[in-house]
N, C-alpha and C positions, 0 to 999 in steps of 0.2 A: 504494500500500500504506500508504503512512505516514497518508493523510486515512483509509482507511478504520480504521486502529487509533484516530484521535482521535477522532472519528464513535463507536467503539467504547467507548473508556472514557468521554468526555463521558456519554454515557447508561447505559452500565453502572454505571459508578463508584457512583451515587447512587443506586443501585437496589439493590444490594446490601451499602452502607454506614447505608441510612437503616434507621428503629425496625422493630424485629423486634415483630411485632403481637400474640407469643403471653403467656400471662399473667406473666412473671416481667418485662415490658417492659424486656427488655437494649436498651442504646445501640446498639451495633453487633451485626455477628455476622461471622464470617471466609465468606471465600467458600467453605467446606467446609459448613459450614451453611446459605447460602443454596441452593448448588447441590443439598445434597438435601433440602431442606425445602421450605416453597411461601412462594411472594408473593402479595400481595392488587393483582390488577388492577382496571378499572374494572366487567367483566362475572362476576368474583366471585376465587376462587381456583385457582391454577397452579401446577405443580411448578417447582421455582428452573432448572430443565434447560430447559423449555420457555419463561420469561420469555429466559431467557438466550440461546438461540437466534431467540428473536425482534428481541430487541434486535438481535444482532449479524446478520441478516438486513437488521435495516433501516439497520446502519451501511453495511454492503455497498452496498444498493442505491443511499444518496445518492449515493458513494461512485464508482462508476460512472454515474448521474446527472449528478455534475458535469464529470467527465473529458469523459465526451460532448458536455456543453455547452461546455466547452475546446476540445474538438475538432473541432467545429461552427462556432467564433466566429473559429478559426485558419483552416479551409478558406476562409470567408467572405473575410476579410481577406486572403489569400492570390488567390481569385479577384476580389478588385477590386482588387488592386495587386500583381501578380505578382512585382515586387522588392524583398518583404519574404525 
């Protein structure tokens, strides 16, 4: 749980802290505004709801990614030296 929250804010944080692209170009903006207003991705514009759950999709998924490959390198190590 705890890598998937880092995983999480590492790439949220600056996704919702960085320049708000609309004309009055505010520094920041609270995550009340990004969440209902849109972000500029790289295949054009998306509501802050749907950047947001992609991001936090793809924290998840390293997330369990790595665990796995923990869990994988443990088995291993275990079946070639069973007195670990």
């Amino acid at each position: 749980m705890l890598i998937s929250v880092m995983f999480l804010s590492g790439m949220a944080l600056p996704a919702f802290m960085g320049r708000n692209m609309e004309p009055e170009r505010e520094q920041d903006r609270s995550f009340r505004a990004f969440w209902n207003g849109e972000a500029d991705i790289a295949t054009g514009r998306i509501s802050g709801r749907a950047a947001f759950w992609q991001v936090g999709s793809l924290a998840i998924a390293l997330a369990i990614g790595g665990t796995a490959i923990l869990v994988v390198a443990h088995m291993a190590a275990v079946a070639a030296d069973p007195t670990i």
